[in-house]
C-alpha positions in Angstrom: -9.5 -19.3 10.1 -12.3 -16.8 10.7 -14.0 -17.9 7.1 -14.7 -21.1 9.3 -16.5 -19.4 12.0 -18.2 -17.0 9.5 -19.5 -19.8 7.4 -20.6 -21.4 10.5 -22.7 -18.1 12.1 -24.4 -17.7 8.6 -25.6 -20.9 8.7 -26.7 -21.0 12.4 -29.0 -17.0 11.7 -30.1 -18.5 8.7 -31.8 -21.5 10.4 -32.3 -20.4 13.3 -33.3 -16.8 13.2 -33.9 -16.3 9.2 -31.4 -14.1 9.3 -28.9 -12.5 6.6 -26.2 -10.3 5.9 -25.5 -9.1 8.8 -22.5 -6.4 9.5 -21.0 -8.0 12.3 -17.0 -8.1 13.3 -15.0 -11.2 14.3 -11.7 -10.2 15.8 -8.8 -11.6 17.8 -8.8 -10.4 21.6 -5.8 -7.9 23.3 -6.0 -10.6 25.3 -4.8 -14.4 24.2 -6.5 -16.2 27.7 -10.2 -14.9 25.7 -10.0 -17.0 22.9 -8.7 -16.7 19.6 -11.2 -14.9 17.7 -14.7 -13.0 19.3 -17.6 -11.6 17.9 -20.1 -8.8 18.8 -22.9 -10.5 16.8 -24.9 -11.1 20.1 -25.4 -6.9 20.3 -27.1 -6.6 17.0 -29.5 -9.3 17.5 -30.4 -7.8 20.6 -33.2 -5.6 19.6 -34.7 -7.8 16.5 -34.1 -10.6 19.0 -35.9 -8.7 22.2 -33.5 -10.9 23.9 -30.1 -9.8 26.1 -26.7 -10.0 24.0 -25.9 -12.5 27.1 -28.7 -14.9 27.0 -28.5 -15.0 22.8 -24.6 -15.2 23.1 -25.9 -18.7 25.4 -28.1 -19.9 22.8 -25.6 -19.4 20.3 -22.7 -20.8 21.9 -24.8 -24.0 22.9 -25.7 -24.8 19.4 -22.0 -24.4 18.0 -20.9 -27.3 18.6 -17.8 -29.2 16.1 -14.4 -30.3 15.9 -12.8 -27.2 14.8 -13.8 -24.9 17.6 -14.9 -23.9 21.1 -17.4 -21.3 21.0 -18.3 -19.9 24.8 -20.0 -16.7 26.0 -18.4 -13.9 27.0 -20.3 -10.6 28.6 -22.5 -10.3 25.5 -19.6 -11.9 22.9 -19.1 -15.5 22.1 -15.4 -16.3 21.8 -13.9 -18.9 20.3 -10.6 -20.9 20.3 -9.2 -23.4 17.8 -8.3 -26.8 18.8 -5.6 -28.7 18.3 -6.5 -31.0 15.7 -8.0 -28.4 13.4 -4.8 -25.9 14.2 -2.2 -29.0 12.9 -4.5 -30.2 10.0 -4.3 -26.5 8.9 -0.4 -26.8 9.5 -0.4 -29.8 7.7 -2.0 -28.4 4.3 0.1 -25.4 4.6 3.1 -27.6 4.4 1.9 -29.2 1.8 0.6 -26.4 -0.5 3.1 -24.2 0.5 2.9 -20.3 -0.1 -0.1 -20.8 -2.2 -1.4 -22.2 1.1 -2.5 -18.1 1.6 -4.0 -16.7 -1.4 -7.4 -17.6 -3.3 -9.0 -16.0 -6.3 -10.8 -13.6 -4.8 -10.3 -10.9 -8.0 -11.6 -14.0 -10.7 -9.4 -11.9 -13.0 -11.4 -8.5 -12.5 -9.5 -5.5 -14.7 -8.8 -2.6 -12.2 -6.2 -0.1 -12.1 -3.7 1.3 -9.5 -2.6 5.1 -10.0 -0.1 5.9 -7.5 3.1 8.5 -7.4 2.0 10.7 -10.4 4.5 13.9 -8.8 4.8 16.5 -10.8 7.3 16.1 -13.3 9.3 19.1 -12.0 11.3 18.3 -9.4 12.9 14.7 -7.6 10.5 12.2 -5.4 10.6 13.5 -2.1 9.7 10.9 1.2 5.8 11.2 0.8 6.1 10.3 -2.6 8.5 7.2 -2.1 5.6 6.1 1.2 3.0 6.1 -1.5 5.2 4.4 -4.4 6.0 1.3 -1.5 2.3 1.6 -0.5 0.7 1.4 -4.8 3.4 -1.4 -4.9 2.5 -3.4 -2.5 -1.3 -2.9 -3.1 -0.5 -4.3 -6.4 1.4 -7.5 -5.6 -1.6 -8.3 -3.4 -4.2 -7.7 -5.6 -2.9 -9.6 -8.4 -1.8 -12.7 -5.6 -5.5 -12.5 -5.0 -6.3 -13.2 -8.5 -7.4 -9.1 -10.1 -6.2 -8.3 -13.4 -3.9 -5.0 -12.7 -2.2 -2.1 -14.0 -0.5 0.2 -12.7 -0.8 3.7 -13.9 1.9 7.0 -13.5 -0.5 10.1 -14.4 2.1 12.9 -15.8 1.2 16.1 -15.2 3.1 17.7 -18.2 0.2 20.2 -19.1 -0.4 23.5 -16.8 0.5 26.1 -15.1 3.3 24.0 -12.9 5.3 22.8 -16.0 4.8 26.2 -17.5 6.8 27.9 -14.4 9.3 24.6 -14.4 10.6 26.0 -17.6 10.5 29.6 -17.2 13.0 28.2 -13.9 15.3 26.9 -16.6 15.4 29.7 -18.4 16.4 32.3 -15.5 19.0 30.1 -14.6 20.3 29.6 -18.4 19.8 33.4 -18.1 22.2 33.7 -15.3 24.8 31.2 -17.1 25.1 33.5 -19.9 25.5 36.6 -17.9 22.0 38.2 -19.1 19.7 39.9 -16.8 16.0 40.1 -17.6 14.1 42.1 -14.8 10.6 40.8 -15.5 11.9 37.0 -15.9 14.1 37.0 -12.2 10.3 38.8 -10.4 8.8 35.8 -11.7 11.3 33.5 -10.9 11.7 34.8 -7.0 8.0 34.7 -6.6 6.6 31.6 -8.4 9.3 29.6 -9.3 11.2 26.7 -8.6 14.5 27.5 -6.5 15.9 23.8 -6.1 19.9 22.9 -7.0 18.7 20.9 -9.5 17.4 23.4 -11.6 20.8 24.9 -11.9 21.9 21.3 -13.0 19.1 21.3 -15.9 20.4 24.7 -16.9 23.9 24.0 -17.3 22.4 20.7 -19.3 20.3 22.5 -21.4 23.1 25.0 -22.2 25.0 22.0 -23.5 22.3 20.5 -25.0 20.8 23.9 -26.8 23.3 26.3 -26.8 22.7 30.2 -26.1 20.1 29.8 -29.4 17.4 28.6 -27.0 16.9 31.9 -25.5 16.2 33.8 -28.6 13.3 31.3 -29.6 9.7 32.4 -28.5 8.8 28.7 -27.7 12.6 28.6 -25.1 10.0 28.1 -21.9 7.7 25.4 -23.6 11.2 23.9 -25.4 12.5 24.2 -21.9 9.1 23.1 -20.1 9.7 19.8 -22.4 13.0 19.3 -21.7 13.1 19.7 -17.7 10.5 17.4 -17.5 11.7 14.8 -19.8 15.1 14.6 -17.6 13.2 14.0 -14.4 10.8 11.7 -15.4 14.3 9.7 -16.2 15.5 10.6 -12.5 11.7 9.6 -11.1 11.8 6.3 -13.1 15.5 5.0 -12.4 14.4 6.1 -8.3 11.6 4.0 -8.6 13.2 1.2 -10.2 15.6 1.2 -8.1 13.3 0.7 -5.1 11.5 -2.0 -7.0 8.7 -0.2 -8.2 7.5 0.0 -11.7 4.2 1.2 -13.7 2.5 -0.7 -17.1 1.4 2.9 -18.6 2.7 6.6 -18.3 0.2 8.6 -18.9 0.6 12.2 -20.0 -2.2 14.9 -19.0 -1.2 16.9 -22.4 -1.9 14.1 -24.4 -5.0 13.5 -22.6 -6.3 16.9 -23.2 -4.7 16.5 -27.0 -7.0 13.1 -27.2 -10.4 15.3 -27.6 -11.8 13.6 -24.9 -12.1 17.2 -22.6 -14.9 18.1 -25.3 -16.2 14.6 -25.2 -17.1 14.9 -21.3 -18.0 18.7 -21.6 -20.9 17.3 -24.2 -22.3 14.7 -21.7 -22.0 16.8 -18.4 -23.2 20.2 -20.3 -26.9 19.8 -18.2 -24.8 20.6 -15.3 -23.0 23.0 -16.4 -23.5 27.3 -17.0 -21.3 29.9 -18.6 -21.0 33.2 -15.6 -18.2 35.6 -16.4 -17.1 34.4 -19.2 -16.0 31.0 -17.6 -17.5 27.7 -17.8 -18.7 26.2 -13.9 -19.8 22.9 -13.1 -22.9 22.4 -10.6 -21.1 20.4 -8.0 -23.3 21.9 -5.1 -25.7 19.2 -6.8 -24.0 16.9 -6.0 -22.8 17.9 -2.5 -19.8 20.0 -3.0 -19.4 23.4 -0.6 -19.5 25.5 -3.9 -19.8 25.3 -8.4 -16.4 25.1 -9.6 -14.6 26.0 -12.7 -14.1 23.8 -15.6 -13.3 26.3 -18.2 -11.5 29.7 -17.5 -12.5 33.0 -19.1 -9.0 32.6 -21.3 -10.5 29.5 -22.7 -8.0 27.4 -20.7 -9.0 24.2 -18.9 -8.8 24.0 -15.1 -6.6 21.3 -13.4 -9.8 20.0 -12.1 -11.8 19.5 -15.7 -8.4 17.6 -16.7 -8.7 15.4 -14.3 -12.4 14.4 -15.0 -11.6 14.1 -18.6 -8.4 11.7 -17.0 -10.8 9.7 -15.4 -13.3 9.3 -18.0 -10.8 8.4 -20.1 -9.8 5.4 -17.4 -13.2 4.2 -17.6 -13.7 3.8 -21.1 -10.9 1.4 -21.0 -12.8 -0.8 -19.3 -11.5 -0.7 -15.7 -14.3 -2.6 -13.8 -12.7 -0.2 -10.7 -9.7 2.4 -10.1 -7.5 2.9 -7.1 -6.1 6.1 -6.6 -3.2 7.1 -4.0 -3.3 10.5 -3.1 -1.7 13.1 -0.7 -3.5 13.6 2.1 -3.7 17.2 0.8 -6.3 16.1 -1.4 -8.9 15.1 1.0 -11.8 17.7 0.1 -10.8 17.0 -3.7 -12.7 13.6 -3.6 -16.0 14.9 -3.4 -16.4 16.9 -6.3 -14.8 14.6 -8.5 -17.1 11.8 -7.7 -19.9 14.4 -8.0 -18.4 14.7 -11.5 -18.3 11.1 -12.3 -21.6 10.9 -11.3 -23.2 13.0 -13.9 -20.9 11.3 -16.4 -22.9 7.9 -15.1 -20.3 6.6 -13.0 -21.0 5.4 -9.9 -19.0 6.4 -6.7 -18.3 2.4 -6.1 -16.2 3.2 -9.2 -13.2 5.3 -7.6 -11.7 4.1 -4.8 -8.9 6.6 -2.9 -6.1 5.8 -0.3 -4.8 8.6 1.2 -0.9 9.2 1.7 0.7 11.7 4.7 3.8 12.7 5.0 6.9 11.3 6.3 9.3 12.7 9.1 12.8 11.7 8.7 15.0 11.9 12.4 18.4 11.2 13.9 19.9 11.3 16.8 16.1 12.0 18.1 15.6 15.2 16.2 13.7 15.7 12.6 15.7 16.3 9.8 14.6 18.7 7.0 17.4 19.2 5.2 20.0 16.9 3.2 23.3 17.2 5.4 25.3 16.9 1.7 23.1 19.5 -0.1 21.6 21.4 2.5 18.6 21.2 0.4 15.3 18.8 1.5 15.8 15.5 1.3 15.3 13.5 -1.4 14.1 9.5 -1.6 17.0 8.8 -3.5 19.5 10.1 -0.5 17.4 8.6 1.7 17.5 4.8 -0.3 21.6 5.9 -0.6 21.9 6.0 3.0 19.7 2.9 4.4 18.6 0.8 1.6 15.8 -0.4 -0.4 14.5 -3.1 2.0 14.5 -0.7 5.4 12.5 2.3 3.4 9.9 -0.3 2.1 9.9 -1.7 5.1 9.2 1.1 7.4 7.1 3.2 5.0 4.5 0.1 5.5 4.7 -0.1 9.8 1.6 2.4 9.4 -1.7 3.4 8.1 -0.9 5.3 4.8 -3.4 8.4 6.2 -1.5 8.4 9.2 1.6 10.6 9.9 4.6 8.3 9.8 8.3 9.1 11.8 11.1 7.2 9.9 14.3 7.1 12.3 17.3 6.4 10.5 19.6 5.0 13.7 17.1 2.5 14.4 17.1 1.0 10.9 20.6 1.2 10.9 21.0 -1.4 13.9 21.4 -5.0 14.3 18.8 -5.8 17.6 15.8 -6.7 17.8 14.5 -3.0 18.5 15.0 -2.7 14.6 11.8 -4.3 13.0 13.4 -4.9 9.4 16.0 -6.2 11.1 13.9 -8.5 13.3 11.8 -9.8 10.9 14.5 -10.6 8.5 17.1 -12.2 10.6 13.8 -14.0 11.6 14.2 -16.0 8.2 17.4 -15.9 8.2 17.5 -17.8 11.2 15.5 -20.6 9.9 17.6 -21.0 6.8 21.0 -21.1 9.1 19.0 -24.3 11.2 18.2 -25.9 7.7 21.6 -25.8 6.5 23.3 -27.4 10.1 20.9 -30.0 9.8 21.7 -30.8 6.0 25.1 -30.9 7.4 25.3 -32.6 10.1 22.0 -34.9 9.6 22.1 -35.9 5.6 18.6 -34.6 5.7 17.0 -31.8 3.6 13.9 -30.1 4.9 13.5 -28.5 2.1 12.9 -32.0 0.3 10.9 -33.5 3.6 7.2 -34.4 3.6 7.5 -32.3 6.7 3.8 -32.1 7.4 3.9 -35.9 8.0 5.8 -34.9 11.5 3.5 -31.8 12.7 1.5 -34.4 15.0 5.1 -35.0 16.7 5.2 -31.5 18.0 3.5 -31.1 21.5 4.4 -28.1 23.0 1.9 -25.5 23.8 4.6 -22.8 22.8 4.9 -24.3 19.2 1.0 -24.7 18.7 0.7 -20.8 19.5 3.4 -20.5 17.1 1.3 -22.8 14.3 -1.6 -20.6 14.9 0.0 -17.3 14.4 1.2 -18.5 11.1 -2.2 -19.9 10.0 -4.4 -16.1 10.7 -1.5 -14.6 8.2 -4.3 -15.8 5.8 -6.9 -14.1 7.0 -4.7 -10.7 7.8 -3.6 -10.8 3.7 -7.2 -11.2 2.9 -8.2 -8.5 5.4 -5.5 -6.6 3.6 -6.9 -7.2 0.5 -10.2 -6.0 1.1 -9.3 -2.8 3.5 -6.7 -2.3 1.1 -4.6 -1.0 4.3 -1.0 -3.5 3.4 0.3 -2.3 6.7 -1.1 -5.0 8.5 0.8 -7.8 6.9 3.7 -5.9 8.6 2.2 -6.4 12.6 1.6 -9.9 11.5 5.2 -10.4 10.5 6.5 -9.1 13.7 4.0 -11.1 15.9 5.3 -14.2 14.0 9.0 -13.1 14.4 8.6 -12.4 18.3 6.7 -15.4 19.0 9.5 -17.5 16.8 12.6 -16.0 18.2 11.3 -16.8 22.0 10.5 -20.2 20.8 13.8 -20.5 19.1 15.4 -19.6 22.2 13.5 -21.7 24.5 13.5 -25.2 22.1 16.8 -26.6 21.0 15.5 -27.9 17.2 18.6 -30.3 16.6 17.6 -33.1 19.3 18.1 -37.0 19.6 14.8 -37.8 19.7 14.4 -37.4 15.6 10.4 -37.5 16.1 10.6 -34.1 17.9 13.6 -32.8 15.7 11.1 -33.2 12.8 8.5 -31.6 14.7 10.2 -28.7 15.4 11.5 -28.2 11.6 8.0 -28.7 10.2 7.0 -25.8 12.7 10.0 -24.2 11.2 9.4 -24.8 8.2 5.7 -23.4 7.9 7.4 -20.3 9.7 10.0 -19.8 7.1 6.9 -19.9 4.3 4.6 -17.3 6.3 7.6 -15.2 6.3 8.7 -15.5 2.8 5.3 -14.7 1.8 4.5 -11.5 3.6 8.0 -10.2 2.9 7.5 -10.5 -1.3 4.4 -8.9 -1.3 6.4 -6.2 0.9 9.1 -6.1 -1.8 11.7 -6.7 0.7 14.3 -9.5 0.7 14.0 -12.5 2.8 17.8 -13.0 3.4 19.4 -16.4 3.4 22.0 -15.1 5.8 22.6 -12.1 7.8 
């Protein structure tokens, strides 16, 4: 819908004005009676124009002239709004195409890469990392629907100081099992390690599993390290499974750093680097960072930040014409330096692109809820999947902007009414497929089977046209999504389309006499039921034949 009108405005500035490439926005009005779509081209040409936004908005409008579309000035804008004809003949190739009807090769088979998730290996998936799981999975269905080549990456952070304390955890508490106390082992434990229920679990499993000989070995917190994290990346994968997430590649950051490929990038960055104190620092005020920052400690040890460069260069030489990172929102002043990092590798900043993830509230009976009411520990994803399901997490994890703060209320998920969005949406479809199978029932007539697009001409209500043209913009919305890469969006279409079908639904009795408006009204259906089949795949959640 809006690539019409773009095409259409190039066109016009290049003939007209010699104009090209200009940034400007087409976007639907707050309110409907303005038009369909608007523009605030008219204000940039302003002052190469020397002309009012309102008198070039006239010229504009004048000129536009077609089938397709009114175009009319507005205060400075030019509006526009669809007719009729081009609104059903848009209907009618949906129809016909079907769910394809929405998608075009826009990746022409590009190789790029997804990394999303990557916790620690040292503990269960708590909310935020579940919100950016949903979020790397849906970003991925849409990208390869668009035609990009894509894998998706899990980076595991096996190597450090964080896997080091995971096992020196295990250990106290195998320590405690066997009714040994170790003064310096339980200091470290209270102040640096991990105190979770689970850990306790791993213990008791790694007593089993070793037997009291682990503790005698000078390796036990590395064998232990290896073993803790080995037992949750099981627990992290069967969670993410379960919630219909998977990843092509595991990666592991000690196998990384094993690879060589740490000296490899030391070599090409070593201009921008100096040796002070002992330790190795990389010049990243060059390239805009607050201050130089360690790649090397004085113990010879790598920094979590010179692993990570060596991660990255190590995506790049496979070929990845651009990555896609998801990352807590706690990362946000990491992003600089590591760009400044791939930069003097020869990497462009165009190269990494990051999505930011924040955290996730979890309430009932209005009032936040921290702790797991079973364990009386935090809550994980898992007990949060256990208790509301797969399709109302994914669903709701998507209702906002992944670097905005989301509030998940379990009692609202939990009803049937139409204050419920996953509920909304999907009894939405459900709906349709309950019409479809009265009138194979009562009618002998299939509309799955129908040339339904034959009948959209027959539908004349202003209501159902609305309807039509909601559907048709879900186009434009996954493409928006697509580039933005902010899959939220498809969810406010969804609901649009689900509000604006339910009051027609209510209003237009589909099963008539007249069998020209009957077939009307199922086309419209029809193209409904395929808008919201679509959006709901790439959301991962089920479009339900019944409810």
């Amino acid at each position: 819908m809006k690539d019409l009108i773009d095409q259409k405005l190039r066109k016009l500035l290049s003939e007209r004005y010699a104009l090209q490439d200009l940034d400007y926005t087409l976007e639907v009005p707050k309110d409907s009676a303005l038009g369909d779509l608007a523009t605030n081209l008219c204000f940039l040409l302003a002052k190469p124009l020397r002309k009012s936004p309102n008198l070039i908005a006239e010229e504009i409008s004048s000129e536009l002239k077609c089938d397709e579309f009114e175009a009319y000035p507005l205060r400075g804008f030019i509006n526009f709004r669809f007719s009729e004809g081009y609104i059903k003949e848009s209907f009618k190739k949906l129809l016909g195409a079907g769910s394809s009807y929405f998608f075009e090769d826009m990746g022409k088979g590009k190789k790029v890469q997804l990394e999303f998730v990557s916790a620690n290996p040292t503990g269960p998936l708590h909310l935020g990392h579940g919100r950016g799981a949903v979020i790397g999975d849906v970003l991925y269905r849409l990208l390869k629907a668009f035609g990009f080549d894509v894998q998706r990456e899990y980076y595991i952070n096996d190597a450090g100081y964080q896997a080091y304390l995971f096992g020196l955890s295990i250990l106290y508490r195998l320590h405690e099992l066997f009714g040994i106390e170790d003064e310096g082992l339980k200091k470290k434990f209270e102040e640096e390690g991990y105190k979770g229920a689970y850990i306790k679990e791993l213990a008791k499993d790694a007593k089993a599993f070793y037997g009291e000989g682990i503790l005698k070995k000078e390796d036990a917190i590395n064998l232990l390290s290896d073993y803790g994290i080995r037992r949750m990346l099981e627990d992290i994968r069967e969670t993410l499974s379960f919630m219909g997430v998977e990843f092509d590649s595991w990666v592991s950051e000690r196998k990384v750093q094993e690879s060589g490929i740490l000296q490899e990038v030391l070599e090409k960055i070593k201009e921008y680097t100096y040796w002070q104190d002992g330790a190795l620092w990389f010049k990243s005020t060059l390239f805009g960072d607050d201050k130089d920052r360690v790649l090397i400690r004085s113990d010879g040890t790598p920094t979590y930040f010179a692993g990570d460069i060596a991660y990255h260069y190590h995506k790049h030489k496979r070929g990845f014409e651009w990555v896609l990172n998801l990352w807590g929102a706690d990362h946000w002043g990491y992003l600089p330096r590591l760009r400044g990092a791939l930069k003097a590798l020869g990497i462009p900043d165009s190269w990494l692109k990051v999505e930011f993830v924040q955290m996730v509230r979890l309430f009932s009976e209005g009032k936040e809820m921290r702790m797991s009411k079973r364990t009386g520990e935090f809550l994980t994803l898992k007990e949060l999947l256990d208790e509301v399901g797969v399709d109302a997490v994914r669903f709701i994890f998507l209702t906002k902007r992944s670097d905005t703060p989301l509030d998940f209320d379990i009692d609202l998920v939990k009803k049937n009414t139409a204050e419920n969005p996953v509920f909304y949406v999907q009894y939405a479809h459900a709906r349709i497929r309950g019409v479809f199978r009265e009138v194979r029932s009562r009618f002998d007539l299939d509309p799955d089977k129908e040339k339904l697009e034959d009948w959209v001409d027959s539908l004349g209500d202003l209501q159902g046209l609305e309807l039509m043209k909601k559907v048709l913009f879900l186009e434009d919305t996954l493409r928006d999504a697509v580039v933005s890469l902010t899959p939220h969006i498809i969810v406010y279409d969804l609901l649009d389309i689900s509000k604006l079908f339910h009051n027609y639904y209510n209003h237009h009795r589909v099963m008539v006499e007249d069998k020209a408006v009957m077939m009307g009204r199922l086309s419209l259906l029809k193209g409904v039921e395929i808008a919201l089949k679509v959006g709901l795949n790439l959301m991962g959640v089920v479009a339900p034949e019944r409810m």
